[in-house]
MARDREN-577553 format. One record per atom (N, C-alpha, C): residue number from 1; residue in three letters; atom name; x negated, y, z negated. Coordinates in Angstrom, 3 decimals. Each point is the difference from the previous one (the first is absolute). Layout:
<bakols>
<bakol NUM,'Ala','CA',<X,Y,Z>> ...
</bakols>
This chain:
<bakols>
<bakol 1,'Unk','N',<-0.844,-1.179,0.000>> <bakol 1,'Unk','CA',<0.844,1.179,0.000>> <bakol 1,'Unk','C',<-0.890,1.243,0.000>> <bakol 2,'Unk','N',<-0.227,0.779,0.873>> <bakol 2,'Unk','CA',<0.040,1.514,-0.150>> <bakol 2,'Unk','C',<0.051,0.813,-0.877>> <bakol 3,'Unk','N',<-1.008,0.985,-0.313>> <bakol 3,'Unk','CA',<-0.280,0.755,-0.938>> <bakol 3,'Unk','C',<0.758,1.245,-0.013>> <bakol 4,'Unk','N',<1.195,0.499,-0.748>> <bakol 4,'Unk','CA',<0.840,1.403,0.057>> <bakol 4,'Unk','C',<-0.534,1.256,-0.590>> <bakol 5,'Unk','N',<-0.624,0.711,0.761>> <bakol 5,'Unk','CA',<-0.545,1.391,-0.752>> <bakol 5,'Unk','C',<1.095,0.727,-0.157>> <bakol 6,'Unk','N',<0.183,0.353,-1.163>> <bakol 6,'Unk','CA',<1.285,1.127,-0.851>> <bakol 6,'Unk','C',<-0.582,1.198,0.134>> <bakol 7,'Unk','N',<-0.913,0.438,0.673>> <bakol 7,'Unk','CA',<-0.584,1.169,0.101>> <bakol 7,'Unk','C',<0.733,1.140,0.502>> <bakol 8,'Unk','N',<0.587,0.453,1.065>> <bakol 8,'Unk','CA',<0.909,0.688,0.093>> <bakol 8,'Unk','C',<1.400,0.493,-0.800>> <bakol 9,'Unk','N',<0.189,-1.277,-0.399>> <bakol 9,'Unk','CA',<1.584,-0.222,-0.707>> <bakol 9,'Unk','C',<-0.511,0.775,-1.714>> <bakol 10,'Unk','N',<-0.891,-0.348,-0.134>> <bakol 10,'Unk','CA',<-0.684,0.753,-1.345>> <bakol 10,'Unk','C',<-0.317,1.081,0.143>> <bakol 11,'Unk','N',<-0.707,0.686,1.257>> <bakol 11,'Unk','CA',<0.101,1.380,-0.034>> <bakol 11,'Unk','C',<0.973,0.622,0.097>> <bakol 12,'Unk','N',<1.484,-0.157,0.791>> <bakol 12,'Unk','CA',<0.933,0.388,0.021>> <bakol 12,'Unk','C',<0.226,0.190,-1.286>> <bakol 13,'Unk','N',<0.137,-0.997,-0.943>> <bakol 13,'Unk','CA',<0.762,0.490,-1.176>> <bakol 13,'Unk','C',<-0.938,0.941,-0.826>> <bakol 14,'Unk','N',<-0.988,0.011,0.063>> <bakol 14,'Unk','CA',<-1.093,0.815,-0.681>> <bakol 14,'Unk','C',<0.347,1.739,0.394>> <bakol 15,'Unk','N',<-0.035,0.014,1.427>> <bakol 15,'Unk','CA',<0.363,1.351,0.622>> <bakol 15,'Unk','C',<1.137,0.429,-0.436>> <bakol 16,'Unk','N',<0.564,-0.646,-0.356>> <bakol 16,'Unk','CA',<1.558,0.539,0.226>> <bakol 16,'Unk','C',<0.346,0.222,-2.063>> <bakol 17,'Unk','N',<-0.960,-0.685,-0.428>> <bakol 17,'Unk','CA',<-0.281,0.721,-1.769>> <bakol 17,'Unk','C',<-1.073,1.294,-0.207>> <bakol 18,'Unk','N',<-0.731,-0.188,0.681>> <bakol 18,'Unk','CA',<-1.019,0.903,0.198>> <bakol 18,'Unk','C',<0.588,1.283,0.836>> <bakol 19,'Unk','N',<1.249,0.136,0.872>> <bakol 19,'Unk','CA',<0.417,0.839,0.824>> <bakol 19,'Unk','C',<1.000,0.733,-1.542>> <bakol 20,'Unk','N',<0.680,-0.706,-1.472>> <bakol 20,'Unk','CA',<0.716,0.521,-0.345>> <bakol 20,'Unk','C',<-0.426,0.635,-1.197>> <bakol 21,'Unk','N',<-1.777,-0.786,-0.122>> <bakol 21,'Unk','CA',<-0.516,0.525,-1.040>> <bakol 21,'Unk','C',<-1.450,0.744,0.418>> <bakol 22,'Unk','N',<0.114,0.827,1.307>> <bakol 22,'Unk','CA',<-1.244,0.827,0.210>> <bakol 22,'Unk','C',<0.078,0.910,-0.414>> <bakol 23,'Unk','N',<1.070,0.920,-1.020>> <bakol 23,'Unk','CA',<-0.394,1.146,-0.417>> <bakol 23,'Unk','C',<-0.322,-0.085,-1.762>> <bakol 24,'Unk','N',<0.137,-1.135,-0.180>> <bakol 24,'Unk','CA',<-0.632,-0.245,-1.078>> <bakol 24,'Unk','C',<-1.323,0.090,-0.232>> <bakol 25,'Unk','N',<-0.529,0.373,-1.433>> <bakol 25,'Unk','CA',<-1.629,0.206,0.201>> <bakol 25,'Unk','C',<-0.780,-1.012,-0.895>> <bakol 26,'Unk','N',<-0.866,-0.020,0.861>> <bakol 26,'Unk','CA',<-1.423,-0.900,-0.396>> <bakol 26,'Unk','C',<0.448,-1.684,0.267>> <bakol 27,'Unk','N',<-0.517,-0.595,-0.903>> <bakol 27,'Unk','CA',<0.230,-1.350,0.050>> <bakol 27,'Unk','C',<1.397,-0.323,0.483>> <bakol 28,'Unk','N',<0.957,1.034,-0.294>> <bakol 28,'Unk','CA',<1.197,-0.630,0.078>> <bakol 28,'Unk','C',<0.797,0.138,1.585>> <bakol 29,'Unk','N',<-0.989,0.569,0.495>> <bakol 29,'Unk','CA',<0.402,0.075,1.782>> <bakol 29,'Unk','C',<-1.345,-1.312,0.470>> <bakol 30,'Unk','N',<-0.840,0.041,-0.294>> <bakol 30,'Unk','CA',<-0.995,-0.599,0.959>> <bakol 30,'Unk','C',<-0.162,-1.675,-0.877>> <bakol 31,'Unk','N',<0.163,-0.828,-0.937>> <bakol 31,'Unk','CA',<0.080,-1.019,-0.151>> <bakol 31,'Unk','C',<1.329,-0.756,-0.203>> <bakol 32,'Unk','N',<0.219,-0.965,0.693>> <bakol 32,'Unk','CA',<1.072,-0.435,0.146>> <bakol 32,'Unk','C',<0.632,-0.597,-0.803>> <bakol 33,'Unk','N',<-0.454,-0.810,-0.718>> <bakol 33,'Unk','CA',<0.115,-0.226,-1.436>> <bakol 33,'Unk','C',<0.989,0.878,-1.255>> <bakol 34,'Unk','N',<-0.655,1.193,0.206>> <bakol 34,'Unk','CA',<0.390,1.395,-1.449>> <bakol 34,'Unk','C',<1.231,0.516,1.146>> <bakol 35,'Unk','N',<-0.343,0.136,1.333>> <bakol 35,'Unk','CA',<0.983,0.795,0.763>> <bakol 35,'Unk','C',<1.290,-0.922,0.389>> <bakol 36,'Unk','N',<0.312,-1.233,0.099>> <bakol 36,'Unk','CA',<1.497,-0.794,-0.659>> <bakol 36,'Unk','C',<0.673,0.300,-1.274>> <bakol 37,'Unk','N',<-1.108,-0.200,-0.996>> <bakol 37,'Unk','CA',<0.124,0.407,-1.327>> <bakol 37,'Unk','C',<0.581,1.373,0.014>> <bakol 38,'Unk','N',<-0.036,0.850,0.226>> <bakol 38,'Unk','CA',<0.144,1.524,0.124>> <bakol 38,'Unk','C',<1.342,0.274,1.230>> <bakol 39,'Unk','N',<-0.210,-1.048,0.909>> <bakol 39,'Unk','CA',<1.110,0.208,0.803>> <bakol 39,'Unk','C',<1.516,-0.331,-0.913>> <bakol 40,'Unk','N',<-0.620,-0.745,-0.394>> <bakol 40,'Unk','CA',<1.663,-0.944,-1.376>> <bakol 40,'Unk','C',<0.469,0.783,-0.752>> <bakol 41,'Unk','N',<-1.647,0.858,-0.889>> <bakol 41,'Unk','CA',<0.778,1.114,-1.171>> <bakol 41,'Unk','C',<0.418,1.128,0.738>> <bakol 42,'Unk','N',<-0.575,-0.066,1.371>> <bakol 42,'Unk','CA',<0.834,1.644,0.430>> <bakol 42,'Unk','C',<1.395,-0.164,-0.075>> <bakol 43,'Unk','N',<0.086,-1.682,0.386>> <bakol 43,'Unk','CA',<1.676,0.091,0.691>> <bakol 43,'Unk','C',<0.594,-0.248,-1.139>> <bakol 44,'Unk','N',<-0.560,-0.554,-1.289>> <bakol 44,'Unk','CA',<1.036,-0.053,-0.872>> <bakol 44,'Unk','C',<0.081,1.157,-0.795>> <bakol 45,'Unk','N',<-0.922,0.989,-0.204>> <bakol 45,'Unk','CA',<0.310,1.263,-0.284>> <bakol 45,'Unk','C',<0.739,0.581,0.504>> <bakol 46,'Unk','N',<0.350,0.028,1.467>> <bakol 46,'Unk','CA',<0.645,0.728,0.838>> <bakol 46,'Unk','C',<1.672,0.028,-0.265>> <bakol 47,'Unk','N',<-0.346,-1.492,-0.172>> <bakol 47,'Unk','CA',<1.588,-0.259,-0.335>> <bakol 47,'Unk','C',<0.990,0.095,-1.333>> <bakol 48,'Unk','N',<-1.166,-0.102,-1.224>> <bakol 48,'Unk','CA',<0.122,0.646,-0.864>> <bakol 48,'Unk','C',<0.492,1.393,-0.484>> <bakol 49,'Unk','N',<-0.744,0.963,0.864>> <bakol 49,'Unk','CA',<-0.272,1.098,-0.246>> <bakol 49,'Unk','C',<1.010,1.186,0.821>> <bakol 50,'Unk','N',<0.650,-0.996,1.081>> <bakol 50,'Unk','CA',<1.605,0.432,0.593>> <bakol 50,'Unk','C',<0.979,-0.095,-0.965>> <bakol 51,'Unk','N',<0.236,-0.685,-0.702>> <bakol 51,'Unk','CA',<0.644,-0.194,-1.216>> <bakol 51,'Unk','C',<0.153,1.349,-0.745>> <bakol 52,'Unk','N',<-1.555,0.103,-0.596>> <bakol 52,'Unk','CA',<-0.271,1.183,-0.705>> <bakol 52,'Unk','C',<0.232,1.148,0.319>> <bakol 53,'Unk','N',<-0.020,0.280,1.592>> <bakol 53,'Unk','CA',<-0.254,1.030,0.692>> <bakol 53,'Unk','C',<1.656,0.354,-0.507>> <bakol 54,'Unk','N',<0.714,-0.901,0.369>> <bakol 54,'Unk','CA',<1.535,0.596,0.209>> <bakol 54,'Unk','C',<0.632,-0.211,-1.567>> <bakol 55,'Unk','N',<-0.519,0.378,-0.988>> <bakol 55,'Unk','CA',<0.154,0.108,-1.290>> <bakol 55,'Unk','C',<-0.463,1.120,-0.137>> <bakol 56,'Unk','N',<-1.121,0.412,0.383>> <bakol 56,'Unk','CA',<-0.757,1.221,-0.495>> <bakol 56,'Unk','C',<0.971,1.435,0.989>> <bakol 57,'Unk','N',<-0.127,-0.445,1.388>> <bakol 57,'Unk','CA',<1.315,0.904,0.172>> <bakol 57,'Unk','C',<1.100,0.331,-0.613>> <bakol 58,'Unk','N',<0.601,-0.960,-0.467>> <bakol 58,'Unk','CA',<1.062,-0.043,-0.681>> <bakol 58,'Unk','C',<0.194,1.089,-1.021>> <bakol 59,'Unk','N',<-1.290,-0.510,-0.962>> <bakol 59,'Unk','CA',<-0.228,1.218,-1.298>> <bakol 59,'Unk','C',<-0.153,1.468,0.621>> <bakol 60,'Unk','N',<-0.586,-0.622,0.721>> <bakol 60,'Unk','CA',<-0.498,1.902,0.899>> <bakol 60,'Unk','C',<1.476,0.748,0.310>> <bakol 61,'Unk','N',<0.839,-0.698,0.557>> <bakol 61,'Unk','CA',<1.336,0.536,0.505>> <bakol 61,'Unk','C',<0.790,0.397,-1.463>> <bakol 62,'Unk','N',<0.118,-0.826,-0.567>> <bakol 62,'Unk','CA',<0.612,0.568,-1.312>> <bakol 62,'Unk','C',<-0.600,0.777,-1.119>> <bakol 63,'Unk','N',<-1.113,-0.069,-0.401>> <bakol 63,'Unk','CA',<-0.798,1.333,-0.345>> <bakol 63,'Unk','C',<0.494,1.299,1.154>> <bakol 64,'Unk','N',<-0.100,0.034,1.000>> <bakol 64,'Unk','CA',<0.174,1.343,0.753>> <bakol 64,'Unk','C',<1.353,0.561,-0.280>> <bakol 65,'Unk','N',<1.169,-1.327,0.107>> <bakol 65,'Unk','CA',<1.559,0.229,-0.254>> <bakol 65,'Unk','C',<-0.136,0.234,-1.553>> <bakol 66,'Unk','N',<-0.764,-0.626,-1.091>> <bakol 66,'Unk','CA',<0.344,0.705,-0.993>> <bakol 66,'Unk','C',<-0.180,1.547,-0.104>> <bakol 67,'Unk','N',<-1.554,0.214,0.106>> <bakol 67,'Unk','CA',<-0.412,1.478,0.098>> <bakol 67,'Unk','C',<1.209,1.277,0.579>> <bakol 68,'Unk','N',<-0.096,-0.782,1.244>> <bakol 68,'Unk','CA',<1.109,1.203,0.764>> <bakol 68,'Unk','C',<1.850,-0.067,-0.684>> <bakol 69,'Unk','N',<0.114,-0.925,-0.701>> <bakol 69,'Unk','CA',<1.581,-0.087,-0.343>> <bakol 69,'Unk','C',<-0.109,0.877,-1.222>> <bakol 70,'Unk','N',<-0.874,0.174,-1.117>> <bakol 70,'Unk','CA',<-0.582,0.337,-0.991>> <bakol 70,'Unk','C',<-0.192,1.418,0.480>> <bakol 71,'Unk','N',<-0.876,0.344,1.204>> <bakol 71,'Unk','CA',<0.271,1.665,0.365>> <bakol 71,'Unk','C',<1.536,0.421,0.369>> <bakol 72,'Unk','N',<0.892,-0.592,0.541>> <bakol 72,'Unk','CA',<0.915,0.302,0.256>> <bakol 72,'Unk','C',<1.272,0.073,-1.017>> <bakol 73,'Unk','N',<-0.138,-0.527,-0.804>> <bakol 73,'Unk','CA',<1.107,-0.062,-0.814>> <bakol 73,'Unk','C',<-0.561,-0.027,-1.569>> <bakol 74,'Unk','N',<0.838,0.840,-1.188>> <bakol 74,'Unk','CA',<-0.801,-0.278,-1.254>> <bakol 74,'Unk','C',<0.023,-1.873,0.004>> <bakol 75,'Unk','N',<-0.477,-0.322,-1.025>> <bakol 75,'Unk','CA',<0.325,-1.470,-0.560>> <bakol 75,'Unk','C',<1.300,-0.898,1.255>> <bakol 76,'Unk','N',<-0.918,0.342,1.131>> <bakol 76,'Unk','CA',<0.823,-0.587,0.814>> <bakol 76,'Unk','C',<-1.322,-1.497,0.612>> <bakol 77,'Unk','N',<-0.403,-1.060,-0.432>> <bakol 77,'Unk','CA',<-0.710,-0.606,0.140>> <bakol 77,'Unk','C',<-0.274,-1.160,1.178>> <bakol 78,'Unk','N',<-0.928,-0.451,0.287>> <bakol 78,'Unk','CA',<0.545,-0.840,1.340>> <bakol 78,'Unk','C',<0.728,-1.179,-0.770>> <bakol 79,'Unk','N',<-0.130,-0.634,-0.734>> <bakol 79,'Unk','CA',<1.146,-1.265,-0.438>> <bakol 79,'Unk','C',<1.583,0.054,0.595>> <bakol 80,'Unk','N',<-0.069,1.250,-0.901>> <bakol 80,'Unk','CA',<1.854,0.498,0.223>> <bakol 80,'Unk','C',<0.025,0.539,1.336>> <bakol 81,'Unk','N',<-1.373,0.108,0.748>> <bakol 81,'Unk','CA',<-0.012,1.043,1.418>> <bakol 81,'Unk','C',<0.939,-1.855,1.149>> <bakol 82,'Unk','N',<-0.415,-0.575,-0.331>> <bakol 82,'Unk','CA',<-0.513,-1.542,0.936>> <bakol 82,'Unk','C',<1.533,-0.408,-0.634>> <bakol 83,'Unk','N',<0.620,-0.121,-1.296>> <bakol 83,'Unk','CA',<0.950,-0.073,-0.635>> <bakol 83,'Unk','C',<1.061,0.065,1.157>> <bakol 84,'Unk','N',<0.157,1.380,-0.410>> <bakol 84,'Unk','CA',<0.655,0.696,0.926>> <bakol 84,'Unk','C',<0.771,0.017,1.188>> <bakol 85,'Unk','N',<-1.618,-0.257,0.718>> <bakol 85,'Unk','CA',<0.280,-0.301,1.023>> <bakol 85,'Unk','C',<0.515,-1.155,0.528>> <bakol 86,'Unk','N',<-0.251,-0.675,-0.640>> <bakol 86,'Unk','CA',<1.228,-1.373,0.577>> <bakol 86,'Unk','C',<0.922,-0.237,-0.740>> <bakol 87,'Unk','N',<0.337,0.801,-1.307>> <bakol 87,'Unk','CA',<1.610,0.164,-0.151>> <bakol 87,'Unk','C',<0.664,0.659,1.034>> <bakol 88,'Unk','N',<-0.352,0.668,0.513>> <bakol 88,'Unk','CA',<0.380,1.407,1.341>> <bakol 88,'Unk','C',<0.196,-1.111,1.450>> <bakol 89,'Unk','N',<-0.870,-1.400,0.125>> <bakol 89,'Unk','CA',<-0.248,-0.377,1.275>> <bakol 89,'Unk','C',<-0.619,0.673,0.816>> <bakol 90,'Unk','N',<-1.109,1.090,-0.417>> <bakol 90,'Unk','CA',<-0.463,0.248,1.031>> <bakol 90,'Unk','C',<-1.966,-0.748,-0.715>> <bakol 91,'Unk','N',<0.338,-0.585,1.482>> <bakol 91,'Unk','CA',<-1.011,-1.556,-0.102>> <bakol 91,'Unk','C',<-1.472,0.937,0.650>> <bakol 92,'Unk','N',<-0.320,0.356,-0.211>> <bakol 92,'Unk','CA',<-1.738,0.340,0.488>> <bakol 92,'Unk','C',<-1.059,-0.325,-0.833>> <bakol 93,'Unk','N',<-0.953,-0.441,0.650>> <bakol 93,'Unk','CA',<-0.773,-0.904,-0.622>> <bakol 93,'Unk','C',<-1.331,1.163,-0.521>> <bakol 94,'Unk','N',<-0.684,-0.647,-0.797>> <bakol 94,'Unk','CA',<-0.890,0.605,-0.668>> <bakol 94,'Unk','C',<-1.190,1.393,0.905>> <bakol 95,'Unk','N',<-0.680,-1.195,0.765>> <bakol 95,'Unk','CA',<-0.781,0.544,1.185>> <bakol 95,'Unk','C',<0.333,1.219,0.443>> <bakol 96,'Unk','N',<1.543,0.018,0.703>> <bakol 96,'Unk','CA',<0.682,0.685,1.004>> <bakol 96,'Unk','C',<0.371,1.375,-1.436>> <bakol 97,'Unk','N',<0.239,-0.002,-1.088>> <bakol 97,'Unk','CA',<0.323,1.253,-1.234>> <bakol 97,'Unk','C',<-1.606,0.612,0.298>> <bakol 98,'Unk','N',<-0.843,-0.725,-0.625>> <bakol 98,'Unk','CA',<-1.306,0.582,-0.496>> <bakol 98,'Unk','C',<-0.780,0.780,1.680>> <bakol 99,'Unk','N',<0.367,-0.667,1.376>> <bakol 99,'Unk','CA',<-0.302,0.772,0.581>> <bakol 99,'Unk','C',<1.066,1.147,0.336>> <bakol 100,'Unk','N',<1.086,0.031,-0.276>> <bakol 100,'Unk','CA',<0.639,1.287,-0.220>> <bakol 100,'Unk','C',<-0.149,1.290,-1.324>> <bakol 101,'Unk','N',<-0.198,-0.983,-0.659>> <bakol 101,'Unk','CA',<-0.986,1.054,-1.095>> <bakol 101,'Unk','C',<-0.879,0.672,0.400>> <bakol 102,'Unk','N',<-0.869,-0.678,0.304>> <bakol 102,'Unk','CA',<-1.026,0.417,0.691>> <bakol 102,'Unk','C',<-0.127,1.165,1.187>> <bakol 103,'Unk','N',<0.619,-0.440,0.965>> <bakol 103,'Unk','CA',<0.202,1.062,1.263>> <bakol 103,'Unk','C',<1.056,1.040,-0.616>> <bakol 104,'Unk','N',<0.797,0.007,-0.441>> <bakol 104,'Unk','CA',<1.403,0.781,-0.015>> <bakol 104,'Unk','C',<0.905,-0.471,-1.773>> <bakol 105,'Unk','N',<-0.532,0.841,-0.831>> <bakol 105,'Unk','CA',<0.363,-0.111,-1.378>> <bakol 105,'Unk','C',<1.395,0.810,0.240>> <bakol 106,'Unk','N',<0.577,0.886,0.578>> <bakol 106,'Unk','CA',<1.108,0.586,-0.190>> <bakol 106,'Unk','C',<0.803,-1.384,0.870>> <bakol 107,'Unk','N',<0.146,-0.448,0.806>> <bakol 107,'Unk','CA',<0.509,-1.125,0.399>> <bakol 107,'Unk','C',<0.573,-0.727,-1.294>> <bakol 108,'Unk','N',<-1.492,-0.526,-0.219>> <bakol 108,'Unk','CA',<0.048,-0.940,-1.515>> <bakol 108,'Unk','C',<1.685,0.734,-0.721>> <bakol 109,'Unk','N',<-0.634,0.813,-0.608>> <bakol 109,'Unk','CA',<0.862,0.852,-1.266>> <bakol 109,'Unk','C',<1.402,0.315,0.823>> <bakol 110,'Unk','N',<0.068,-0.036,1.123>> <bakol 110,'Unk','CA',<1.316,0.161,0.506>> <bakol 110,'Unk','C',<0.893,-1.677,-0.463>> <bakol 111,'Unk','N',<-0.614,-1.554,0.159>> <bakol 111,'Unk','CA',<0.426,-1.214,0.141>> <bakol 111,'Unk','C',<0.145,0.257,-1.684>> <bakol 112,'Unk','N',<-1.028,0.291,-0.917>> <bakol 112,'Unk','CA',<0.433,0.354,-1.232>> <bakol 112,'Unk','C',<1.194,0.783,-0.358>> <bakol 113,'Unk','N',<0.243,0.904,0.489>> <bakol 113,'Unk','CA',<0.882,0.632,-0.501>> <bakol 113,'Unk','C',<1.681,-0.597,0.724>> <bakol 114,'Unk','N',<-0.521,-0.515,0.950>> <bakol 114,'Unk','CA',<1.518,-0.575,0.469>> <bakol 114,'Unk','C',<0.215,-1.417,-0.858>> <bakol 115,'Unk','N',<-0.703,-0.922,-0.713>> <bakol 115,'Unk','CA',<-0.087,-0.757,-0.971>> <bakol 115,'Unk','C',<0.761,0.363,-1.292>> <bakol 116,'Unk','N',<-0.611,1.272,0.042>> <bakol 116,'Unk','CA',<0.909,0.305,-1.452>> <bakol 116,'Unk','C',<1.049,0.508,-0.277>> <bakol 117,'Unk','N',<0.645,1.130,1.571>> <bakol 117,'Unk','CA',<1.503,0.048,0.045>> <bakol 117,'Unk','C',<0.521,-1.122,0.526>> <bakol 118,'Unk','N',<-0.346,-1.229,0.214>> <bakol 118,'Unk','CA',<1.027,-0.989,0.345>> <bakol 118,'Unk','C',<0.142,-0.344,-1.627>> <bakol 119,'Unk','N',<-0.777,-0.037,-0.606>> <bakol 119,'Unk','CA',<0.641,-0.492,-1.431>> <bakol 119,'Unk','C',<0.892,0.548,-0.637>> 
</bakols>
């Protein structure tokens, strides 16, 4: 039987780890070995850290809706702000307030104040 050189079929897969870990530095782009190793924790960080990402927004959006509900109204707080708002049915989500805070606070304080004459 014939001798099978894997030689090609091994560089392929080599290139194609080495293509996802070349901007990595030192050992961890140029030996193949540390650069699998490093290819694994990137990706399981990565995937980890999407998780996190959309948590940490989260806080970010409601810190901003607290701040700005707090300028707008005395002891008018975001709890009772979010409350509120879906006793009222009007359904807008976190993101979509805090960038209206943001761009256009009289907007904001207008959805506030129609909140509190519906009560």
């Amino acid at each position: 039987m014939t001798r099978i050189k894997r030689g090609s079929i091994a560089r392929k897969r080599r290139t194609k780890i080495r293509f996802f870990t070349s901007r990595f530095r030192g050992a961890h782009s140029k030996l193949i070995r540390t650069s699998i190793q490093q290819g694994i924790r990137a990706f399981v960080s990565a995937d980890r850290d999407r998780d996190i990402q959309k948590r940490d927004f989260r806080r970010l959006w409601i810190t901003r809706l607290n701040a700005v509900s707090r300028e707008i109204g005395i002891s008018y707080n975001y709890s009772k702000f979010i409350h509120d708002l879906y006793q009222n049915q009007l359904l807008l989500n976190r993101k979509i307030l805090a960038q209206i805070a943001i761009l256009n606070r009289k907007c904001l304080s207008i959805i506030s104040n129609e909140i509190l004459n519906i009560k």
